[in-house]
PAZAPA-4460 file (N, C-alpha, C; in steps of 0.05 Angstrom, whole numbers, plus 32768, in hexadecimal, padded with zeros to 4 digits):
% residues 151
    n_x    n_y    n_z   ca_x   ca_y   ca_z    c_x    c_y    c_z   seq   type   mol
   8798   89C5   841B   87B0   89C0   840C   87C9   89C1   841E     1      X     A
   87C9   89B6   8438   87E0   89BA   844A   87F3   89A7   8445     2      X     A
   8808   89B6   844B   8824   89A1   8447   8824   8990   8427     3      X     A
   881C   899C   8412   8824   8994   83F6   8830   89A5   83ED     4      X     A
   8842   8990   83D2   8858   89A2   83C9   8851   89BD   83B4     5      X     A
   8859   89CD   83BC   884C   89E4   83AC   8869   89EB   838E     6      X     A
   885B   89EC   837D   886B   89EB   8365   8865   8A09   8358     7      X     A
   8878   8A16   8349   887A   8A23   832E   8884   8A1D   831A     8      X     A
   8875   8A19   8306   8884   8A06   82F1   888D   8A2D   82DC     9      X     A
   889B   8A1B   82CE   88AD   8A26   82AC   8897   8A45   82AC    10      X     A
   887B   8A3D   82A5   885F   8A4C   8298   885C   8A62   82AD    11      X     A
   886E   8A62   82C9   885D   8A6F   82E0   8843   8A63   82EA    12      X     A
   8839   8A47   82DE   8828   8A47   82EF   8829   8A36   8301    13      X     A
   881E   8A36   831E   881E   8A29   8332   880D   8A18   833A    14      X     A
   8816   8A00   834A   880A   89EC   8354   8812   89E0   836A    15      X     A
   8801   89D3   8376   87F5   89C9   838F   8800   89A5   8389    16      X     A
   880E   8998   8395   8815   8981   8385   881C   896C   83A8    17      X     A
   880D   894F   8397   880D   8938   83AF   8825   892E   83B5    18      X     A
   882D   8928   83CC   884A   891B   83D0   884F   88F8   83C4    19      X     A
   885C   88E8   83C1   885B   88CE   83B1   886A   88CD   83CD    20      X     A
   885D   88AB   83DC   8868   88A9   83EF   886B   8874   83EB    21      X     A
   8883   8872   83F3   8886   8850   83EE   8884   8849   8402    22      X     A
   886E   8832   8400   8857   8822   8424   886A   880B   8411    23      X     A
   8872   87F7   842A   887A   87D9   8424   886C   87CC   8443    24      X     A
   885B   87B7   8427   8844   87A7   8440   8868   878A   8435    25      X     A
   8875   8785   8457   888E   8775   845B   887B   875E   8464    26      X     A
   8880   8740   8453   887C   8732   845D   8894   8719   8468    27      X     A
   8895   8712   8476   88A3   86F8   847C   8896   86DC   848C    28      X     A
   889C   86BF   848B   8892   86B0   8492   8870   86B0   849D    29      X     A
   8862   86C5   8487   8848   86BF   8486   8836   86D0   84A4    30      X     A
   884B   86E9   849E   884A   86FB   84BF   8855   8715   84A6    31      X     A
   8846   872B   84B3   8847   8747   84A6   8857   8757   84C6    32      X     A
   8869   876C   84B4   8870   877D   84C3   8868   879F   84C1    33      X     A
   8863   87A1   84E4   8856   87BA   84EC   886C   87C8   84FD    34      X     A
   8868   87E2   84EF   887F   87F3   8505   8862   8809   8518    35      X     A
   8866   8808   852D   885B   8812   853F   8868   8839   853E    36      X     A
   885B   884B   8529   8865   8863   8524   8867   8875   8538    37      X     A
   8880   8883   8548   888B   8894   8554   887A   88A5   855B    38      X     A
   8879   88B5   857A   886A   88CB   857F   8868   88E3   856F    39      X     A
   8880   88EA   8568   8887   88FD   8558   887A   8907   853F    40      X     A
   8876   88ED   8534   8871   88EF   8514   884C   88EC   851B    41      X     A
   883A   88F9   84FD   8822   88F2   84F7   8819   88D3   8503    42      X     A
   87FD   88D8   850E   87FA   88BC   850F   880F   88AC   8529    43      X     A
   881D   88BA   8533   8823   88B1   8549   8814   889E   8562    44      X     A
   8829   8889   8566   881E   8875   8577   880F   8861   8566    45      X     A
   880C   8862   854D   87F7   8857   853A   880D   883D   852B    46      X     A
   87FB   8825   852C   880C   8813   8516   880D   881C   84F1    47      X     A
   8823   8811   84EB   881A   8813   84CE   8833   8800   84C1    48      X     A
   8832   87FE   84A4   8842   87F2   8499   8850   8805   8494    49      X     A
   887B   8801   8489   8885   8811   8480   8885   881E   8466    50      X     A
   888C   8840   8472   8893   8846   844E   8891   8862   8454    51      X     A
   8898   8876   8447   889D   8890   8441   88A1   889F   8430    52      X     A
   88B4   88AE   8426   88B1   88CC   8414   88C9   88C5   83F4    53      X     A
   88BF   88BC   83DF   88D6   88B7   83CF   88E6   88D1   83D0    54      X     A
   88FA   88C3   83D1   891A   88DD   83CC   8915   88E3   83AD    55      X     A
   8922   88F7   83AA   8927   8905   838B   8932   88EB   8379    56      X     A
   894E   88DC   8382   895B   88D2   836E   8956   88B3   8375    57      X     A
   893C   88B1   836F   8939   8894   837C   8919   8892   8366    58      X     A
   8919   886E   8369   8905   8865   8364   88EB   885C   8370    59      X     A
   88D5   885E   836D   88C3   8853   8384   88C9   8840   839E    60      X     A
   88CC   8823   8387   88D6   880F   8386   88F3   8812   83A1    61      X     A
   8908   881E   8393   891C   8825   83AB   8918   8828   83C1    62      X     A
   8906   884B   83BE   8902   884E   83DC   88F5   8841   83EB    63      X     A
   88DE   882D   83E4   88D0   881B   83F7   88EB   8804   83FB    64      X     A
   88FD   87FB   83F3   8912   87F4   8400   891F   87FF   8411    65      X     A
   8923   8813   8402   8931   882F   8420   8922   8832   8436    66      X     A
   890A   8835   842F   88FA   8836   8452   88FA   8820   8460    67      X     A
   88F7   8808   8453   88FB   87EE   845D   890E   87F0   8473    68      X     A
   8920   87F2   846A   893D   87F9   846F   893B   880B   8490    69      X     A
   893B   8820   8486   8939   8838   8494   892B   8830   84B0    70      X     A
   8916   8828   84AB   88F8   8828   84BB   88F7   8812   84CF    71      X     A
   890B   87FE   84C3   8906   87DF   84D5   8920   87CE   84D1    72      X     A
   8932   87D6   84C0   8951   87D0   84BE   8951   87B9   84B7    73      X     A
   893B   87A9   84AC   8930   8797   8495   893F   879C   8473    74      X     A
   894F   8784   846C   894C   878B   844E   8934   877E   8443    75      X     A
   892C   8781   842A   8917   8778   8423   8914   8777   83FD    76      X     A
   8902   8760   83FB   890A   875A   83E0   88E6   875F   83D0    77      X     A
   88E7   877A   83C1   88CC   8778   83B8   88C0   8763   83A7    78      X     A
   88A7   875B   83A3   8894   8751   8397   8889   8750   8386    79      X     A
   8878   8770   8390   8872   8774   837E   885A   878C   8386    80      X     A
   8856   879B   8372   883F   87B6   837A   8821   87B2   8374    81      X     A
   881B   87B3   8394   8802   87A9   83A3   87E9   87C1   839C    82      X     A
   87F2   87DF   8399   87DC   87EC   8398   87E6   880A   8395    83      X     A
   87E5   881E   8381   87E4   8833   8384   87D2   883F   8393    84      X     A
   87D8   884B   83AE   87BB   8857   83BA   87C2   8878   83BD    85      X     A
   87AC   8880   839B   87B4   88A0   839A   8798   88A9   83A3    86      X     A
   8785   88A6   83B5   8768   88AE   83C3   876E   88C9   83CB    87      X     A
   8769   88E2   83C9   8767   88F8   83D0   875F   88EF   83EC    88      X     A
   8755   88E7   83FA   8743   88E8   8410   874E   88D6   842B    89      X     A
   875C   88C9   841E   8770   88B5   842F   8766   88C7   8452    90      X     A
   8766   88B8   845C   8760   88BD   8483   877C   88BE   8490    91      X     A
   877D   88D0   84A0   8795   88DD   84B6   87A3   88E3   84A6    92      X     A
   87A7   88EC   848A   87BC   88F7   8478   87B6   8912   8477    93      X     A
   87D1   8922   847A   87D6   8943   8478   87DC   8945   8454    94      X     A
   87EB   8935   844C   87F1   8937   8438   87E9   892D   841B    95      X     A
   87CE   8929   841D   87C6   8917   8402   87DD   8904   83F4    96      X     A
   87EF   88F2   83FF   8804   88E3   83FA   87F5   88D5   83E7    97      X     A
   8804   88CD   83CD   8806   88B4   83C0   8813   889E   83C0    98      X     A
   8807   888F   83CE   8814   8877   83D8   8817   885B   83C1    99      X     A
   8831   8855   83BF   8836   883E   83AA   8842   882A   83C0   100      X     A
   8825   8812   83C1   8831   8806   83D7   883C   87E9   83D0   101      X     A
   8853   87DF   83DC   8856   87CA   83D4   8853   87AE   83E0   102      X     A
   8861   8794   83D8   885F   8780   83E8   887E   8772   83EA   103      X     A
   8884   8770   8402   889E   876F   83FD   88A0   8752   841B   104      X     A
   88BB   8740   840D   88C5   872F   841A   88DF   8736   842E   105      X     A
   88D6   8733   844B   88E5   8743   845E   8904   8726   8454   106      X     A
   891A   8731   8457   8933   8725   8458   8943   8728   8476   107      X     A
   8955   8727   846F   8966   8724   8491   8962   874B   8498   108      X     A
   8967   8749   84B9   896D   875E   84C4   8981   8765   84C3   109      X     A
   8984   877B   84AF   89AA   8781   84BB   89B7   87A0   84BA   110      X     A
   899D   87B1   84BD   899A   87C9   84C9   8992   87CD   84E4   111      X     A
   8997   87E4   84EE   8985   87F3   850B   8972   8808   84F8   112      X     A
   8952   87FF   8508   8944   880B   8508   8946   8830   8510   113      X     A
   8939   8845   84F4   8942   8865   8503   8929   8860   851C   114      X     A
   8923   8882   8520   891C   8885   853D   88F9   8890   8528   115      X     A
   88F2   8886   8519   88D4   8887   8514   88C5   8878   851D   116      X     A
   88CC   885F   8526   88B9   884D   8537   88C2   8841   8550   117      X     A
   88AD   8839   8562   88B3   8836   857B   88AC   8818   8585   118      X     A
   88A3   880E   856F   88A5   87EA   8572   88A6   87E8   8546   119      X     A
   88B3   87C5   8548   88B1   87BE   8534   88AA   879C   8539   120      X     A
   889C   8799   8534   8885   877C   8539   887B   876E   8526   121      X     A
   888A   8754   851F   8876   8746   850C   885F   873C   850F   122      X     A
   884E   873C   850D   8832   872C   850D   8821   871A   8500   123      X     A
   881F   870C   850E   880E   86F6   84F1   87E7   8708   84EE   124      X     A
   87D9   86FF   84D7   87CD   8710   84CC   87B2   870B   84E0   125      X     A
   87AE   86F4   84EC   8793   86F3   8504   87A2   86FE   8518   126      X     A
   87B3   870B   8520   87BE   8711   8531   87BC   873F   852E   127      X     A
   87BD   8747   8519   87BD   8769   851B   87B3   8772   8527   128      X     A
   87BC   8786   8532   87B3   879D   853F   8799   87AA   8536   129      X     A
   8781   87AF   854B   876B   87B7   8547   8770   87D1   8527   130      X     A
   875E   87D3   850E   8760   87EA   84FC   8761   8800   8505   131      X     A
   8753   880E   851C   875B   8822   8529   8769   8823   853B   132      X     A
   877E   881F   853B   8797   881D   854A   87AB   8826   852C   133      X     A
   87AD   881A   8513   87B8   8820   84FB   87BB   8843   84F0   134      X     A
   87D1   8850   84EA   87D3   8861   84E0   87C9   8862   84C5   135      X     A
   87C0   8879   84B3   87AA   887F   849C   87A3   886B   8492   136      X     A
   87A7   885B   8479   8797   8849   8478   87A8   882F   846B   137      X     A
   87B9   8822   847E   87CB   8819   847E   87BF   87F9   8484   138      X     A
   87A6   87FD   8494   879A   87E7   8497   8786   87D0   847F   139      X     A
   8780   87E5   846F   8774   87E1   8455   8787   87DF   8445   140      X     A
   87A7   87E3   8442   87B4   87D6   8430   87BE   87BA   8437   141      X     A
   87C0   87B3   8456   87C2   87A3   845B   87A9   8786   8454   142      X     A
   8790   8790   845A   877F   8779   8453   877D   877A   842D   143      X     A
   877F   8796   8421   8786   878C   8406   8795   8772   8405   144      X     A
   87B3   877C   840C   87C0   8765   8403   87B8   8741   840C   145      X     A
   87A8   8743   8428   87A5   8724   842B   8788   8723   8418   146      X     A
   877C   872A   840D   8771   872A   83FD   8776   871D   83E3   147      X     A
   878C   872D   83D4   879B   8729   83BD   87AE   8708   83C6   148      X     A
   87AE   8709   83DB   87CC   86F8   83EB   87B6   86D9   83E3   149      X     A
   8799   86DB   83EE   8789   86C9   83E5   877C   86B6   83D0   150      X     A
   8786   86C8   83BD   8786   86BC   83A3   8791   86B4   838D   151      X     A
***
C-alpha cells in the first residue's frame, strides 16, 4: 500500500485509497504524441502518453487538458473517453492509479513544455517506440485506441 492516500473519514474509520490520475492519448494529422518522461520522475527515460494527478477543484476531463498543457504546451480539444483503466495490478505503478484516459485532438502550440519530459515527438503509429521502452502500461492504451480508431 505505498504512496496511497490514507484517509479518516467522519466514523474514525480509516482507509487506504487509489489516486485518480488523466492520460490524454493527443492525436494530430494521424501521428500520436509521446513525451519521453524525465529522469527524475517514475519510469524515467521511458515513453508514455500525457497525463497526471487531478487537482482538488477540477474535473477529470480539465485536468487531462491541463496536463496537455503542462506536459507538451499543446492545447488540446477532447473527444472523447477511451478507457477507464482502474486494474489493481497495472505494471511499473507505485500507486495503484486510476487512470481515465482520453482521446484528444492536439491544436496549436502555444505553451513551453515543464521540465517532466526530455523529448516531445510526434509519431505516426508504424513508426512507435519498441512496448518496452513505454512507461506502465501506456502502450496498451495506445493500441486500445488504434483498435477502437479501426472501426
Amino acid at each position: 500500500q505505498t504512496n496511497m492516500i490514507r484517509c479518516q473519514f467522519e466514523n474514525e474509520n480509516k482507509a487506504s485509497l487509489r489516486h485518480v490520475v488523466a492520460d490524454v492519448i493527443i492525436i494530430k494529422n494521424k501521428q500520436i504524441l509521446l513525451v519521453k518522461r524525465a529522469p527524475h520522475l517514475i519510469n524515467g527515460g521511458r515513453y508514455a502518453i500525457v497525463g497526471g494527478f487531478v487537482d482538488r477543484d477540477e474535473t477529470v476531463e480539465q485536468a487531462a487538458v491541463r496536463e496537455a498543457m503542462e506536459e507538451t504546451g499543446y492545447e488540446v480539444k477532447i473527444q472523447k473517453l477511451l478507457q477507464v483503466n482502474d486494474s489493481p495490478n497495472r505494471p511499473q505503478e507505485d500507486r495503484q492509479n486510476i487512470a481515465f484516459v482520453y482521446v484528444a485532438e492536439g491544436l496549436e502550440q502555444t505553451g513551453k513544455p515543464d521540465n517532466e519530459s526530455t523529448e516531445i515527438n510526434w509519431y505516426d503509429f508504424d513508426k512507435l517506440p519498441p512496448k518496452e521502452q513505454f512507461a506502465f502500461d501506456h502502450y496498451d492504451a495506445v493500441l486500445l485506441y488504434l483498435k477502437t480508431a479501426m472501426n
